[in-house]
PQR file of N, CA, C, O and H, with PARSE charges and radii, in Angstrom:
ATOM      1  N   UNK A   1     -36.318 145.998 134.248 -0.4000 1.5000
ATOM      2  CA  UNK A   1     -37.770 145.996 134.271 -0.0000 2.0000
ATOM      3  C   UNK A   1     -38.249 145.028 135.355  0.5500 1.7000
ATOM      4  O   UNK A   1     -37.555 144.016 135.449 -0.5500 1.4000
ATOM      5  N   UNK A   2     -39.199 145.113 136.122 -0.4000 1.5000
ATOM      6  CA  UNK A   2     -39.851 144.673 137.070 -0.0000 2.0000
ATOM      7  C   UNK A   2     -40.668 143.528 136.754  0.5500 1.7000
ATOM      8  O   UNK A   2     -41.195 143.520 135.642 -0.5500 1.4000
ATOM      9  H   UNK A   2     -39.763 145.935 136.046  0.4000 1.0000
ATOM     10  N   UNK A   3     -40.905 142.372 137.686 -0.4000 1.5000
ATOM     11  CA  UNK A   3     -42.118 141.794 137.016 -0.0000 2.0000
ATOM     12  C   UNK A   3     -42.958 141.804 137.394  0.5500 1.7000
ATOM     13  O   UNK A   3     -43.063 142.303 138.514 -0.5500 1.4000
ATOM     14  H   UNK A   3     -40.477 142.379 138.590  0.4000 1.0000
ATOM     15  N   UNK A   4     -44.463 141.116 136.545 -0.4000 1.5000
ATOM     16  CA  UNK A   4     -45.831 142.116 137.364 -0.0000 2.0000
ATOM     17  C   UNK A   4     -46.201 140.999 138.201  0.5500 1.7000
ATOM     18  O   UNK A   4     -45.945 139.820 137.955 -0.5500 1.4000
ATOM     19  H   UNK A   4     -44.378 140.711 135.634  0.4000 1.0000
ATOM     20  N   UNK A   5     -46.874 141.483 139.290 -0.4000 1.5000
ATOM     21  CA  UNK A   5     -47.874 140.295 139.967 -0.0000 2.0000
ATOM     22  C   UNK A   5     -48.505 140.609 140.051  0.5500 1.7000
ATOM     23  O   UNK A   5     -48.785 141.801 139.920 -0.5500 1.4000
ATOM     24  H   UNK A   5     -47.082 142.440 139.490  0.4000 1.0000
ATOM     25  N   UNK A   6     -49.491 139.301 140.472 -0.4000 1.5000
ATOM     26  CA  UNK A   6     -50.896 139.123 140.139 -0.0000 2.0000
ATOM     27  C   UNK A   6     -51.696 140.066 140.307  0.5500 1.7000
ATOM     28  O   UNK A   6     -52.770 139.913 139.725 -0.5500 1.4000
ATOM     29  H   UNK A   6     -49.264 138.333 140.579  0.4000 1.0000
ATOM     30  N   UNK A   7     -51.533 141.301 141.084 -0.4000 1.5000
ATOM     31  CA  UNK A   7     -52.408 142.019 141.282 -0.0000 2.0000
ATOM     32  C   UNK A   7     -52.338 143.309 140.304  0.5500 1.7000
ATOM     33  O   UNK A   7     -53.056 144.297 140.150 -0.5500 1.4000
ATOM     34  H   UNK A   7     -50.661 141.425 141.556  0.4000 1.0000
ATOM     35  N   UNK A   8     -50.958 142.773 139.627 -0.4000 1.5000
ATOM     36  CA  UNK A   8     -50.962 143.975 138.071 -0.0000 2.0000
ATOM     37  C   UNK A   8     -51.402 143.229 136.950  0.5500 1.7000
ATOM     38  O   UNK A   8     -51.995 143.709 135.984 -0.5500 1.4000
ATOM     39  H   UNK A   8     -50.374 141.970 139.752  0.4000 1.0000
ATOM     40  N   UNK A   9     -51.132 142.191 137.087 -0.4000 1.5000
ATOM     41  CA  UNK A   9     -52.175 141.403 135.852 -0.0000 2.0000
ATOM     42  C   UNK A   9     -53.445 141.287 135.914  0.5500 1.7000
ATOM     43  O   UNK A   9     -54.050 140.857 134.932 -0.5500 1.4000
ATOM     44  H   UNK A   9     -50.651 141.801 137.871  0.4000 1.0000
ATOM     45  N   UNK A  10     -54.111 141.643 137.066 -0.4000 1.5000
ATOM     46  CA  UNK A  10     -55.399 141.786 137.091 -0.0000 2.0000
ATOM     47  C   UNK A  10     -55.578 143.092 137.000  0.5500 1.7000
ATOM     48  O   UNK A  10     -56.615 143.354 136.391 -0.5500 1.4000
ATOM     49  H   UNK A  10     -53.620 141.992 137.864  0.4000 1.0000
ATOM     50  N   UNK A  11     -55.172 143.729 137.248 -0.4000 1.5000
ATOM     51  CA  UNK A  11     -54.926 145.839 136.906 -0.0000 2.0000
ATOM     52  C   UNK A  11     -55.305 145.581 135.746  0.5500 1.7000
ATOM     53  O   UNK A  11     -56.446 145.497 135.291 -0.5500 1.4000
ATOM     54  H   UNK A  11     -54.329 143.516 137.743  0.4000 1.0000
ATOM     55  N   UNK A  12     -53.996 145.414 135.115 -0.4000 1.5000
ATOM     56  CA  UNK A  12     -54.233 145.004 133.371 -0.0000 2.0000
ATOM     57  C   UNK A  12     -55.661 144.947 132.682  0.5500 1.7000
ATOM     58  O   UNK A  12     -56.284 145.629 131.867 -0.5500 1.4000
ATOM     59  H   UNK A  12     -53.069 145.482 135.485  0.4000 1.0000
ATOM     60  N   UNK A  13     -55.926 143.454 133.632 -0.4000 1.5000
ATOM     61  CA  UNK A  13     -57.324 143.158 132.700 -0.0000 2.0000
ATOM     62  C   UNK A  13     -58.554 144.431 133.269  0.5500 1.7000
ATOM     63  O   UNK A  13     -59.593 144.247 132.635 -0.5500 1.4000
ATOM     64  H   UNK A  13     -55.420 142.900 134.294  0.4000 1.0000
ATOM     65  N   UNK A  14     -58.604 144.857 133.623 -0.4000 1.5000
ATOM     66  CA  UNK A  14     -59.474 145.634 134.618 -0.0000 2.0000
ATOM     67  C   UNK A  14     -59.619 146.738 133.479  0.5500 1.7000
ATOM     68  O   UNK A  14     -60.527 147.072 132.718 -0.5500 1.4000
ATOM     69  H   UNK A  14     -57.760 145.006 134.138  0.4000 1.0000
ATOM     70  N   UNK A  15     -58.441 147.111 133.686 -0.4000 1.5000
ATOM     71  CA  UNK A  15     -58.575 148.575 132.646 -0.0000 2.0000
ATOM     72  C   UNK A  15     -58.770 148.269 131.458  0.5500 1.7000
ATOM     73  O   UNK A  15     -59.159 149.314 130.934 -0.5500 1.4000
ATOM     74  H   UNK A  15     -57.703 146.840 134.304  0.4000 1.0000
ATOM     75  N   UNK A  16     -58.737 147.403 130.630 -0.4000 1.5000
ATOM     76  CA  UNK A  16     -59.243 146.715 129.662 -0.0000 2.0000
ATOM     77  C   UNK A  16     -60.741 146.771 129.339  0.5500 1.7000
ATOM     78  O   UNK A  16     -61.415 147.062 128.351 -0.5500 1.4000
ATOM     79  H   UNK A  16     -58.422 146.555 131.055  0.4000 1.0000
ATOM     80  N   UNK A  17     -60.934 146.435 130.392 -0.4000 1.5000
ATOM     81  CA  UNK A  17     -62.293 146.047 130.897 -0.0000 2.0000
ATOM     82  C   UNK A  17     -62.911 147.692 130.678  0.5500 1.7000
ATOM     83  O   UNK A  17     -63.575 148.085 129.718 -0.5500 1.4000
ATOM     84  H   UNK A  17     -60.387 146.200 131.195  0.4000 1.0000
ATOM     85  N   UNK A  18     -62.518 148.405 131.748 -0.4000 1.5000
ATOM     86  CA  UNK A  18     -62.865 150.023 131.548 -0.0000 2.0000
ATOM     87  C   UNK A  18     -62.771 150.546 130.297  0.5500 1.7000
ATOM     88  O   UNK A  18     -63.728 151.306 130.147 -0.5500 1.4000
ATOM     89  H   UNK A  18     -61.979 148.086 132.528  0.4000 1.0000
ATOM     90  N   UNK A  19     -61.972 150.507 129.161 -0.4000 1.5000
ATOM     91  CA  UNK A  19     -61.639 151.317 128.331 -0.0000 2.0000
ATOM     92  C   UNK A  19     -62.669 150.719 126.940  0.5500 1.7000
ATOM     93  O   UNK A  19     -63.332 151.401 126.159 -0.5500 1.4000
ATOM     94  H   UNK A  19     -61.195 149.889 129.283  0.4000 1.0000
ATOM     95  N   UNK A  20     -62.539 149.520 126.979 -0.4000 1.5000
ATOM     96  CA  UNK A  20     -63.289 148.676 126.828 -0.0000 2.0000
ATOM     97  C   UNK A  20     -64.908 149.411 126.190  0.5500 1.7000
ATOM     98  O   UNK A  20     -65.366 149.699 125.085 -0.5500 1.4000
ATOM     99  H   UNK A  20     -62.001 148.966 127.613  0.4000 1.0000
ATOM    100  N   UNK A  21     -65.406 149.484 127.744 -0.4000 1.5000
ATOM    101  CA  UNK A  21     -66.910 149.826 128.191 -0.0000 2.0000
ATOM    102  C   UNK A  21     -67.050 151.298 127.978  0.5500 1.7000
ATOM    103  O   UNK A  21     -68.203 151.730 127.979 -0.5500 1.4000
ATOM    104  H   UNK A  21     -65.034 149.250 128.642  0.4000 1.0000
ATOM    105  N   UNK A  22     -65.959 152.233 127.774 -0.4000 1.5000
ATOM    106  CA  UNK A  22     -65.755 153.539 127.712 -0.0000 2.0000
ATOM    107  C   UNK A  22     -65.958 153.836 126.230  0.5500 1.7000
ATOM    108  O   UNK A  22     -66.664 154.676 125.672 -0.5500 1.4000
ATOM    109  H   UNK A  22     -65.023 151.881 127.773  0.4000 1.0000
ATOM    110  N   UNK A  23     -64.993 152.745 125.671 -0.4000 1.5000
ATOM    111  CA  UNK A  23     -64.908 152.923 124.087 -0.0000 2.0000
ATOM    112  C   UNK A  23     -66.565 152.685 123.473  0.5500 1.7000
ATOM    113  O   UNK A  23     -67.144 153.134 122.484 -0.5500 1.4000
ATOM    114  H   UNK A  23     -64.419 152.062 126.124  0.4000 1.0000
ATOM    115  N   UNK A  24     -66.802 152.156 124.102 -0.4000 1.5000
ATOM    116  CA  UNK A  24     -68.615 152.036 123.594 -0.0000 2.0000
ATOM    117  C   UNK A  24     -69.411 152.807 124.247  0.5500 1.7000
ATOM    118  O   UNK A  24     -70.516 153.044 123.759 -0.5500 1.4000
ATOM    119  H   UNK A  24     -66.331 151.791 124.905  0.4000 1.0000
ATOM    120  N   UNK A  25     -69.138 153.218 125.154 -0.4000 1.5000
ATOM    121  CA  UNK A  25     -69.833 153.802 125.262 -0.0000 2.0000
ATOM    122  C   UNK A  25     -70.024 155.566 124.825  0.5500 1.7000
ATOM    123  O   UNK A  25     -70.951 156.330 125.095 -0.5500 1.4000
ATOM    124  H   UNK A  25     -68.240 153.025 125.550  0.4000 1.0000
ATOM    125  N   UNK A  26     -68.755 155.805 124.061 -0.4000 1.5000
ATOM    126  CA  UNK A  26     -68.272 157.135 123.105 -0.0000 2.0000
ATOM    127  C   UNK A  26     -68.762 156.632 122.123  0.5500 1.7000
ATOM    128  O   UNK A  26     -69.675 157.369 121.750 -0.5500 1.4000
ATOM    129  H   UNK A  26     -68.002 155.184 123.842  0.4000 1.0000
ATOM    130  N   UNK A  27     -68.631 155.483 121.268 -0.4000 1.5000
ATOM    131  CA  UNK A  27     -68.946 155.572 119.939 -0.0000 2.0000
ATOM    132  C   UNK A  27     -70.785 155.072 119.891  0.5500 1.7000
ATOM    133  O   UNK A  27     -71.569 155.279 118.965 -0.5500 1.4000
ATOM    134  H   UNK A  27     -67.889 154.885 121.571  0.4000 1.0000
ATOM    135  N   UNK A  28     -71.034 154.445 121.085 -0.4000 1.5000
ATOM    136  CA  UNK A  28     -72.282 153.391 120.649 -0.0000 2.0000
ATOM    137  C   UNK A  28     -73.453 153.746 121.203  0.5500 1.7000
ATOM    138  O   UNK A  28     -74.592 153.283 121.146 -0.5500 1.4000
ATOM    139  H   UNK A  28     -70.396 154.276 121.837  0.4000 1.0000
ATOM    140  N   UNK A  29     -72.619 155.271 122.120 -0.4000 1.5000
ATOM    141  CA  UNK A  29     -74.079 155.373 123.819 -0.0000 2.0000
ATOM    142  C   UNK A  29     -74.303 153.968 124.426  0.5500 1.7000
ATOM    143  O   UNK A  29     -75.443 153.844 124.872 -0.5500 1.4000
ATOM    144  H   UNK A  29     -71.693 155.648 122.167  0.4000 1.0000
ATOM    145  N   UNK A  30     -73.593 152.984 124.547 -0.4000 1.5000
ATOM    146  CA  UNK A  30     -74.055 151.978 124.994 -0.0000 2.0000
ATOM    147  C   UNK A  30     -72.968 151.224 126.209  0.5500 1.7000
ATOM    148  O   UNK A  30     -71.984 150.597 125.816 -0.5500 1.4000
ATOM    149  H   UNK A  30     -72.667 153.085 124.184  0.4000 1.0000
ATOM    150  N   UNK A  31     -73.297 151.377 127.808 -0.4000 1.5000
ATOM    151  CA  UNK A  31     -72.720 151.109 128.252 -0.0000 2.0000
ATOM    152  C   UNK A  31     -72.887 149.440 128.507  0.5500 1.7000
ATOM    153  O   UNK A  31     -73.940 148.866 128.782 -0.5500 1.4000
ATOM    154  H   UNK A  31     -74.097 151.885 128.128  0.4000 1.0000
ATOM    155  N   UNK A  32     -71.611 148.852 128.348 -0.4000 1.5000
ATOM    156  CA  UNK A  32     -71.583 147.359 128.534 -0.0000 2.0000
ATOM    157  C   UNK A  32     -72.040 146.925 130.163  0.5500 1.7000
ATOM    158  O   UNK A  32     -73.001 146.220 130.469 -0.5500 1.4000
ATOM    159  H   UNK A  32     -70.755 149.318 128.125  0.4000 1.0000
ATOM    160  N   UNK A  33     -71.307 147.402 130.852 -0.4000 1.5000
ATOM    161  CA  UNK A  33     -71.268 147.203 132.285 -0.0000 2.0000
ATOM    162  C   UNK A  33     -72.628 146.725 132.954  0.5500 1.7000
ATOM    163  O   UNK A  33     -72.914 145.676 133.533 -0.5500 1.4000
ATOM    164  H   UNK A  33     -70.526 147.975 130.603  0.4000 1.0000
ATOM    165  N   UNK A  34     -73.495 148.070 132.618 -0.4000 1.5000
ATOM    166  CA  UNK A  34     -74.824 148.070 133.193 -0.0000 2.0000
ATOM    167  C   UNK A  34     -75.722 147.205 132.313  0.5500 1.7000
ATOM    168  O   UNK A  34     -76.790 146.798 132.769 -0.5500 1.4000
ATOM    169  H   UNK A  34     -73.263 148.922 132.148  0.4000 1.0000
ATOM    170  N   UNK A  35     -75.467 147.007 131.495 -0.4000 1.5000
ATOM    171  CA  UNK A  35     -75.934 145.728 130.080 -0.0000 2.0000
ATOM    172  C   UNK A  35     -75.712 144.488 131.231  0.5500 1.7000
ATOM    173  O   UNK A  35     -76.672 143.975 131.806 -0.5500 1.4000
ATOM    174  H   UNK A  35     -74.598 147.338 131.125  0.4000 1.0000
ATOM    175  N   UNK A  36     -74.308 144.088 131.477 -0.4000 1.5000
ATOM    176  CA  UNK A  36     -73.457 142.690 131.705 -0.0000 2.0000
ATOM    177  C   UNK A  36     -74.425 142.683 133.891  0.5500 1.7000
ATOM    178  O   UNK A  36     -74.751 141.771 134.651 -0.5500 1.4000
ATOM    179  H   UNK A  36     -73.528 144.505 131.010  0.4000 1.0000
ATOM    180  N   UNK A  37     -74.458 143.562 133.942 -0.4000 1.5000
ATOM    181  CA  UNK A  37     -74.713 144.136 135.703 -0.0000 2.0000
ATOM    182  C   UNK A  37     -76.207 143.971 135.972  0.5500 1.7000
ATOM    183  O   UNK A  37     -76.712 143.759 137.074 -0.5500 1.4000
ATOM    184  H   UNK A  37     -74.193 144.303 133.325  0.4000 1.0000
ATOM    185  N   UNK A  38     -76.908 144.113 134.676 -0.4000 1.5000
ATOM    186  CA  UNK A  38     -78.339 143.760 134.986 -0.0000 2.0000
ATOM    187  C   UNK A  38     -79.348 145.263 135.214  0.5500 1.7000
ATOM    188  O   UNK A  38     -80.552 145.189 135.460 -0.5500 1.4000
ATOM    189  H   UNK A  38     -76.497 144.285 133.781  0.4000 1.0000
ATOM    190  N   UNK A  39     -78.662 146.472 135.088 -0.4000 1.5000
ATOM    191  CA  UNK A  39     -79.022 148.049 135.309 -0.0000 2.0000
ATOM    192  C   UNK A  39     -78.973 148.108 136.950  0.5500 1.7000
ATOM    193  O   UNK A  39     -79.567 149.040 137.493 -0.5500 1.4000
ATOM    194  H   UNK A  39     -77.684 146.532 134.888  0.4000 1.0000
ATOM    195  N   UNK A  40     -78.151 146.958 137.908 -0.4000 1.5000
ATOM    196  CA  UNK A  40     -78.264 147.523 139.205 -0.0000 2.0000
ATOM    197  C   UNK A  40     -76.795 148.458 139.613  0.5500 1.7000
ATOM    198  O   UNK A  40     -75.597 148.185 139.697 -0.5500 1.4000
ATOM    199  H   UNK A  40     -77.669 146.201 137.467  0.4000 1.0000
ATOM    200  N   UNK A  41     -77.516 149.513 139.776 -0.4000 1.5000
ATOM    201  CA  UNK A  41     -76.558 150.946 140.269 -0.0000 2.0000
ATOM    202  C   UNK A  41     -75.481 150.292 141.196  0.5500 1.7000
ATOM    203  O   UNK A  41     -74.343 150.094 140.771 -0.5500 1.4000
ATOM    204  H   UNK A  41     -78.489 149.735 139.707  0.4000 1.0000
ATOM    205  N   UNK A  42     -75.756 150.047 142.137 -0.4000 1.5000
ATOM    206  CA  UNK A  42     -74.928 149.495 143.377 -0.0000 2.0000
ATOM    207  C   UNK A  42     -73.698 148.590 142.697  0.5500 1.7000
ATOM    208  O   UNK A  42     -72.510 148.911 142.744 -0.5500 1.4000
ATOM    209  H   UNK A  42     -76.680 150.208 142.483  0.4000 1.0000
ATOM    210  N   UNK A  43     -74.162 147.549 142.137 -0.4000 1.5000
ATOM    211  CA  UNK A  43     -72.778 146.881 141.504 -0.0000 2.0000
ATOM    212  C   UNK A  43     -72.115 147.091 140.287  0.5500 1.7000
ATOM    213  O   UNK A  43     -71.052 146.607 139.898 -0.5500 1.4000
ATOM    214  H   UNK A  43     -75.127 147.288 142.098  0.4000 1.0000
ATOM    215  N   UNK A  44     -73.218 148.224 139.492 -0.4000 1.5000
ATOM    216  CA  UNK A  44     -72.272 148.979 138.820 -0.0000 2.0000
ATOM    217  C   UNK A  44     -71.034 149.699 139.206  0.5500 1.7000
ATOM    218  O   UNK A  44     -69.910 149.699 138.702 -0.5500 1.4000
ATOM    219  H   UNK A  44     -74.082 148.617 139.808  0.4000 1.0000
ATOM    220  N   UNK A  45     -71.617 150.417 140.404 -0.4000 1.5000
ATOM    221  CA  UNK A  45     -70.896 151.698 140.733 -0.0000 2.0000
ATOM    222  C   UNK A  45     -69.176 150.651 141.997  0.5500 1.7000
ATOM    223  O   UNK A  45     -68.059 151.062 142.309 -0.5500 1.4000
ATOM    224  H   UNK A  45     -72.529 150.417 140.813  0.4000 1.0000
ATOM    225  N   UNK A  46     -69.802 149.504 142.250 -0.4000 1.5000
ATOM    226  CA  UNK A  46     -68.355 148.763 143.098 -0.0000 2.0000
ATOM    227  C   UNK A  46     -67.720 148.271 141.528  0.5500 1.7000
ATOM    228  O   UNK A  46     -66.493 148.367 141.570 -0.5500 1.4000
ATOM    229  H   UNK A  46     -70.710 149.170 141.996  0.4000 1.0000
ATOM    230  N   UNK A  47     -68.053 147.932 140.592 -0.4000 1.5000
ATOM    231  CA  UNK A  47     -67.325 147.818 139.943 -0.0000 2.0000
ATOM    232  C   UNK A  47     -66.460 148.934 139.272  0.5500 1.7000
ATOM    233  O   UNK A  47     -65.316 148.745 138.857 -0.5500 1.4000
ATOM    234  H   UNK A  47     -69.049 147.854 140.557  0.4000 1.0000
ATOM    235  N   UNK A  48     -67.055 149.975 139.220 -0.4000 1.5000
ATOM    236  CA  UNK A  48     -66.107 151.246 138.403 -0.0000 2.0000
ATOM    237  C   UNK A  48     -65.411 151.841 139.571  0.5500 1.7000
ATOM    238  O   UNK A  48     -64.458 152.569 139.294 -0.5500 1.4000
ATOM    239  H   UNK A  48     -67.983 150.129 139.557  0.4000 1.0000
ATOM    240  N   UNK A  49     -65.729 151.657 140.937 -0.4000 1.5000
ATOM    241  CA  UNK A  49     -64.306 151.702 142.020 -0.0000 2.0000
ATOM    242  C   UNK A  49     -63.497 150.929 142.060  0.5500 1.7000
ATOM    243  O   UNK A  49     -62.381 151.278 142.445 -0.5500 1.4000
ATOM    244  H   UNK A  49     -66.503 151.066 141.163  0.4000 1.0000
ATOM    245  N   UNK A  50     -63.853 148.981 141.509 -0.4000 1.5000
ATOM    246  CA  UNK A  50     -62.949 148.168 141.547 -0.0000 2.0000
ATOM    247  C   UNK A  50     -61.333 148.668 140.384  0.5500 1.7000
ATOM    248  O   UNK A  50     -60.123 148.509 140.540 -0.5500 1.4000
ATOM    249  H   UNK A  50     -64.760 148.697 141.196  0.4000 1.0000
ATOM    250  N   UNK A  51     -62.323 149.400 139.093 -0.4000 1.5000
ATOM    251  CA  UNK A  51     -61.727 149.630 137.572 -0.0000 2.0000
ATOM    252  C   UNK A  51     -60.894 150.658 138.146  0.5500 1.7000
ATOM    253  O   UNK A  51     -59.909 150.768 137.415 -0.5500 1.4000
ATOM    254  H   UNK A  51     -63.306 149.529 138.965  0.4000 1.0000
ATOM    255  N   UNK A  52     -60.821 151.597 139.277 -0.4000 1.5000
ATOM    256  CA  UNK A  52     -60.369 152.779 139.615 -0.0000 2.0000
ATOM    257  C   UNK A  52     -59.565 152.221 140.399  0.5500 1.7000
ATOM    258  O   UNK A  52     -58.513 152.812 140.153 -0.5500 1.4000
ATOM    259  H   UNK A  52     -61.620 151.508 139.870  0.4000 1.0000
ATOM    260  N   UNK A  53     -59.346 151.458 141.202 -0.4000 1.5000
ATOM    261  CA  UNK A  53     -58.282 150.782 141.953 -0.0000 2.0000
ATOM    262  C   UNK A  53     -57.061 149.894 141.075  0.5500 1.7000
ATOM    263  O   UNK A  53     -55.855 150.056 141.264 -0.5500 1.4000
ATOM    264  H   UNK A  53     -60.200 150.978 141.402  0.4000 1.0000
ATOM    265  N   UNK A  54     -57.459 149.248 140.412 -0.4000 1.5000
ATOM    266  CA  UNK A  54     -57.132 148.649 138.908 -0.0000 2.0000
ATOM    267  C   UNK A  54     -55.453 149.998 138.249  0.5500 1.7000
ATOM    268  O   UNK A  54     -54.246 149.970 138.010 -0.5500 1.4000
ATOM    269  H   UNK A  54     -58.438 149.116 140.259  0.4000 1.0000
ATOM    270  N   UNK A  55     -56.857 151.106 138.274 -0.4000 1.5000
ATOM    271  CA  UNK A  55     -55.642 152.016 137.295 -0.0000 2.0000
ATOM    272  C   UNK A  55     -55.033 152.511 138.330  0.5500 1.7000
ATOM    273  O   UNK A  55     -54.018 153.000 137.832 -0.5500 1.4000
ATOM    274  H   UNK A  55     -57.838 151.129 138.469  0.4000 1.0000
ATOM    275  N   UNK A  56     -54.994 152.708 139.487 -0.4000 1.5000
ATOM    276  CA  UNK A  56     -53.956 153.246 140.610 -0.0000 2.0000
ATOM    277  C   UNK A  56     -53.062 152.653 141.133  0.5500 1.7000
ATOM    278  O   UNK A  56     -52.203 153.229 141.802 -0.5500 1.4000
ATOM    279  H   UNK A  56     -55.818 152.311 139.891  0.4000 1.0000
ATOM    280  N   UNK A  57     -53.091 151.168 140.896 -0.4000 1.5000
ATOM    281  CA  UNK A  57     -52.400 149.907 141.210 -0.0000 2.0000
ATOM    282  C   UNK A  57     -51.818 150.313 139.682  0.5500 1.7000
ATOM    283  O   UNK A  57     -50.751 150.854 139.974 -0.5500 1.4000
ATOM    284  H   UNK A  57     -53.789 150.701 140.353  0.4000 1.0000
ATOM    285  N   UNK A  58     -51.914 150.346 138.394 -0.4000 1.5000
ATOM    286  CA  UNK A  58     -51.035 150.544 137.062 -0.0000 2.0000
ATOM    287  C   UNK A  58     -50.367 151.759 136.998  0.5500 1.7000
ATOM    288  O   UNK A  58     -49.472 151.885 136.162 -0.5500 1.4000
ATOM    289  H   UNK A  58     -52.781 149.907 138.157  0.4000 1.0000
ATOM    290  N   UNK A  59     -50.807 153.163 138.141 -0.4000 1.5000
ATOM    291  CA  UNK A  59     -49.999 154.210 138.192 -0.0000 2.0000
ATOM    292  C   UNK A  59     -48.886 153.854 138.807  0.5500 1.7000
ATOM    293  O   UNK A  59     -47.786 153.985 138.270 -0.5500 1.4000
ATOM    294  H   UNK A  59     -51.534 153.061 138.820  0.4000 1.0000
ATOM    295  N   UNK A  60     -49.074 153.308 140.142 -0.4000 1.5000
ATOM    296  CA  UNK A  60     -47.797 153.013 140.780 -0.0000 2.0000
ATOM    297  C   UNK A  60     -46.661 151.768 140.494  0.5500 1.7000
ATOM    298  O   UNK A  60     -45.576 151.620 141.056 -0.5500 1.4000
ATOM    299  H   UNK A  60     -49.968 153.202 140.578  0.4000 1.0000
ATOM    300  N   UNK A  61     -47.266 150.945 139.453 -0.4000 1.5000
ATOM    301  CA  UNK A  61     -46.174 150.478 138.534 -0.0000 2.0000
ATOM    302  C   UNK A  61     -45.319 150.944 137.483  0.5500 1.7000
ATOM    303  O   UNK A  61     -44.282 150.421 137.075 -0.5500 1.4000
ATOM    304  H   UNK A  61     -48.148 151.065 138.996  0.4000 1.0000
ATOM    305  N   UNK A  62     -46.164 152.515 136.905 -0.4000 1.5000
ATOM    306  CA  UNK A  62     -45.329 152.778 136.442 -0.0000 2.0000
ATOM    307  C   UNK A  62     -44.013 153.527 136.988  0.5500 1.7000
ATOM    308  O   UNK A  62     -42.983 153.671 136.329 -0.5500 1.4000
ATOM    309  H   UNK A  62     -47.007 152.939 137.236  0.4000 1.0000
ATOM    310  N   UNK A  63     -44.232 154.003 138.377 -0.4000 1.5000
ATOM    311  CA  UNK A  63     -42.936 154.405 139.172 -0.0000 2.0000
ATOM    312  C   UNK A  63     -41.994 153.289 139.563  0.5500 1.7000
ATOM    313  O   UNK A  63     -40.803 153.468 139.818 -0.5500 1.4000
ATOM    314  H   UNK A  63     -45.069 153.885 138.912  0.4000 1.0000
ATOM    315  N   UNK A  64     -42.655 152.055 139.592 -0.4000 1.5000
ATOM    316  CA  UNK A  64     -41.715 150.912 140.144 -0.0000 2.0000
ATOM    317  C   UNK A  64     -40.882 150.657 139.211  0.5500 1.7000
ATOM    318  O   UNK A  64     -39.746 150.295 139.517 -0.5500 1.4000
ATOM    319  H   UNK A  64     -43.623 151.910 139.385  0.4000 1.0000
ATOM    320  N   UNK A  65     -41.291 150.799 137.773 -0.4000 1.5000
ATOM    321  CA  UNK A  65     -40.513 150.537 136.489 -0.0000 2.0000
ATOM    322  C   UNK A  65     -39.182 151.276 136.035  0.5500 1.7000
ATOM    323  O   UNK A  65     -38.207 150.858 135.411 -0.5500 1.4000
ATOM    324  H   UNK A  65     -42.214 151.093 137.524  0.4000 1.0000
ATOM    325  N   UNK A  66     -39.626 153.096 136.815 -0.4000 1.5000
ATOM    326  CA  UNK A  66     -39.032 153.917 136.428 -0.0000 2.0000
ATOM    327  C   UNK A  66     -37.404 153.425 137.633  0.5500 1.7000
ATOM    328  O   UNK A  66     -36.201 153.263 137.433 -0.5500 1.4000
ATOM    329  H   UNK A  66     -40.418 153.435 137.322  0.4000 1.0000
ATOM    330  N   UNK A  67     -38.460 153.345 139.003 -0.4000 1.5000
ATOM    331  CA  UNK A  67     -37.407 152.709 140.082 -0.0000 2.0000
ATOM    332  C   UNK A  67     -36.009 151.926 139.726  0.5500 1.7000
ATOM    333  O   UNK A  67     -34.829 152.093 140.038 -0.5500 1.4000
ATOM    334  H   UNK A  67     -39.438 153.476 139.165  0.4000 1.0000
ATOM    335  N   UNK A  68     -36.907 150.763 138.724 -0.4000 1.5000
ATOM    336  CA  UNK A  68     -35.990 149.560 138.406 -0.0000 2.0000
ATOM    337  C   UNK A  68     -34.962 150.426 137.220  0.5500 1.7000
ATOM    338  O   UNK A  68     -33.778 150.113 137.094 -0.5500 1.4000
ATOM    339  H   UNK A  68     -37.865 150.628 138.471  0.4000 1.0000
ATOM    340  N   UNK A  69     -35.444 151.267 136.595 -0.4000 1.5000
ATOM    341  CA  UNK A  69     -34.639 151.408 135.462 -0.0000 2.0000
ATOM    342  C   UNK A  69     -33.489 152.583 135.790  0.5500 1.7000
ATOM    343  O   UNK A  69     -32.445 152.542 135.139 -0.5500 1.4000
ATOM    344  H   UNK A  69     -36.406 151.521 136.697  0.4000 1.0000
ATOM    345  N   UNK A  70     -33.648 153.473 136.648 -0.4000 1.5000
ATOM    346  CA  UNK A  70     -32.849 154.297 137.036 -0.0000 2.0000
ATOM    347  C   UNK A  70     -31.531 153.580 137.835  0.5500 1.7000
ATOM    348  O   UNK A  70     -30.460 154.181 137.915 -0.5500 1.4000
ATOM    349  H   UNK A  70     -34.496 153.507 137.176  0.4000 1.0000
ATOM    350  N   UNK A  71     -31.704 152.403 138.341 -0.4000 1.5000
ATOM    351  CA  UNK A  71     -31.017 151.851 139.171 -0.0000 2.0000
ATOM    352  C   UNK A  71     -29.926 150.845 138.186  0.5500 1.7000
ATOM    353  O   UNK A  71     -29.407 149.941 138.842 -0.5500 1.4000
ATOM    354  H   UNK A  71     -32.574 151.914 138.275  0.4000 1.0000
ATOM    355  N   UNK A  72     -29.651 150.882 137.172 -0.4000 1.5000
ATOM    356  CA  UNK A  72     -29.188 150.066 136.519 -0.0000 2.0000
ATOM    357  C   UNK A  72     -27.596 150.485 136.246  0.5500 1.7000
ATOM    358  O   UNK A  72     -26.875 149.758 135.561 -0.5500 1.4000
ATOM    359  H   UNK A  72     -30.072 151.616 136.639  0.4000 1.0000
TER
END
């Protein structure tokens, strides 16, 4: 198994963060983001590209994992 750096531990928290704001916003209609963001569109919308970079940086760990483990 691989270990993560910093930029997968912040992946981590990120999608957290997304699933998070997702999960409420399925059960509650209530999005956190634009609550926490102040209703401005613009830094809503860099943040849910930041959350989308986040999970593409956690896709390609999971190939690095698969990498490490095939190699054993």
């Amino acid at each position: 198994m691989c270990k993560l750096n910093i930029f997968d531990k912040i992946s981590l928290i990120l999608i957290f963060i997304g699933s998070i704001n997702w999960g409420t916003i399925g059960l509650f209609k209530l999005n956190l983001l634009s609550i926490f963001l102040f209703n401005n569109s613009k830094l809503e919308r860099i943040m849910y590209i930041i959350i989308l970079l986040g999970a593409l940086d956690l896709i390609s760990l999971l190939f690095r994992w698969n990498l490490f483990a095939n190699n054993k």
